[in-house]
C-alpha positions in Angstrom: -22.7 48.1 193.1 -20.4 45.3 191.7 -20.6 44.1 188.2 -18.9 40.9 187.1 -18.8 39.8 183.3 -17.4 36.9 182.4 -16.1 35.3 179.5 -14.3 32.1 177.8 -16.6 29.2 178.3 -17.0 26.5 175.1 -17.1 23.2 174.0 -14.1 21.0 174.5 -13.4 17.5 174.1 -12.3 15.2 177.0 -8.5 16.0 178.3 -8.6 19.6 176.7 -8.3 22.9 178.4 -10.3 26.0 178.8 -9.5 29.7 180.4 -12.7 31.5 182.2 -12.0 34.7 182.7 -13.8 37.6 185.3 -13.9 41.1 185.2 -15.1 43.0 188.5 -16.5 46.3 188.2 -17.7 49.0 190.6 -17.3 49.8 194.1 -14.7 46.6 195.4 -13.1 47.0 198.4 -9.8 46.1 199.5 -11.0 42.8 201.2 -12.9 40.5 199.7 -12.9 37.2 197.6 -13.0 36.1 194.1 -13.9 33.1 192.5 -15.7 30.7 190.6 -18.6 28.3 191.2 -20.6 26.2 188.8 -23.8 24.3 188.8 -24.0 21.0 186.4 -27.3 20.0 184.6 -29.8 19.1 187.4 -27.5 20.3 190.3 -26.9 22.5 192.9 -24.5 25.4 192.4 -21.4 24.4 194.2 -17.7 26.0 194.7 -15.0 25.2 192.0 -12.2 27.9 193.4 -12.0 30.8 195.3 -8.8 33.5 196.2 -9.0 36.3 198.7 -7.2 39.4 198.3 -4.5 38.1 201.1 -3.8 35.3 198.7 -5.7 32.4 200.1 -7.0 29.8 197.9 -9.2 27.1 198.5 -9.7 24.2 195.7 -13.5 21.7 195.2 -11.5 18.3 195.8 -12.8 17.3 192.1 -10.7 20.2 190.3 -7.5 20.0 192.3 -4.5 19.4 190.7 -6.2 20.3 187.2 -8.0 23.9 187.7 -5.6 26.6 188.6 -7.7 30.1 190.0 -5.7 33.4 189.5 -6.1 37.2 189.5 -4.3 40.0 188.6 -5.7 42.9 191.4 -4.8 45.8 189.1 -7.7 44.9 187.1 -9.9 43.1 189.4 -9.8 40.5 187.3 -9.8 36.4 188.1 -8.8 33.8 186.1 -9.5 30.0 185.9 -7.4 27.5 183.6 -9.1 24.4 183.4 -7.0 21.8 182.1 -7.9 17.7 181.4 -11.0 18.7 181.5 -13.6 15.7 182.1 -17.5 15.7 180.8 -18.5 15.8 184.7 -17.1 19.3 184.5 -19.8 20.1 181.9 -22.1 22.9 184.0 -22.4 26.5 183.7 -19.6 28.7 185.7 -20.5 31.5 187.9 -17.7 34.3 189.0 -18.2 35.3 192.0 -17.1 38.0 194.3 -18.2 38.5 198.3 -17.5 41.6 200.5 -19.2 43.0 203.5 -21.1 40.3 203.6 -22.6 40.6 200.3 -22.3 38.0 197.1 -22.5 39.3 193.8 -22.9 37.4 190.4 -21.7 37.2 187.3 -24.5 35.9 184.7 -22.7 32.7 183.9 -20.9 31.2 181.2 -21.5 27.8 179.8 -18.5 24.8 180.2 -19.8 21.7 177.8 -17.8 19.3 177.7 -17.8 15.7 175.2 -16.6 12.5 176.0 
C-alpha cells in the first residue's frame, strides 16, 4: 500500500504564490511517477504536473511557465510552487503517484483563489 498526504493549500489573492507539498509512504518502487492533478468546482479532475523517477516532466498548457513540479526522492516527497496564481486555478489538488499500473490518491487539498 501507498499513502500520500498532502499539505499547503490556502487562500491567495490573484498574482500570489502557493507551495503544495506530498509526502509518499509505503511500498514505492523505484519506477513510478509523481504528481499533481486538480479538479475545479463543477469539473473534471484533470492533470496539473507530473515527474517520473527518470526525471521526465510533463506540464497542463494552463500552468506552464508559472507552476514548477519537484521532488526530492530521499523522502518521496513532490513539490509544486504555484506562482501568479489566477482564480481559474481555484480547485482542489490531488497528489498523485502510479506504479505497476496502479494510481494511488492523496485525499486533496483545497487551492481558492480571489480575484
Amino acid at each position: 500500500q501507498v499513502q500520500l498526504v498532502e499539505s499547503g493549500g490556502g487562500f491567495v489573492q490573484a498574482g500570489g504564490s502557493l507551495r503544495l507539498s506530498c509526502a509518499a509512504s509505503g511500498n514505492i518502487f523505484h519506477f513510478h511517477a509523481m504528481g499533481w492533478y486538480r479538479q475545479p468546482p463543477g469539473k473534471q479532475r484533470e492533470l496539473v504536473a507530473t515527474m517520473s523517477t527518470p526525471g521526465s516532466t510533463t506540464y497542463a498548457d494552463s500552468v506552464k511557465g508559472r507552476f514548477t513540479i519537484s521532488r526530492d526522492n530521499a523522502k518521496n516527497t513532490v513539490y509544486l510552487q504555484m506562482n501568479s496564481l489566477k482564480p481559474e486555478d481555484t480547485a482542489v489538488y490531488y497528489c498523485h503517484l502510479g506504479q505497476l499500473r496502479r494510481d494511488y490518491w492523496g485525499q486533496g487539498t483545497q487551492v481558492t483563489i480571489s480575484s
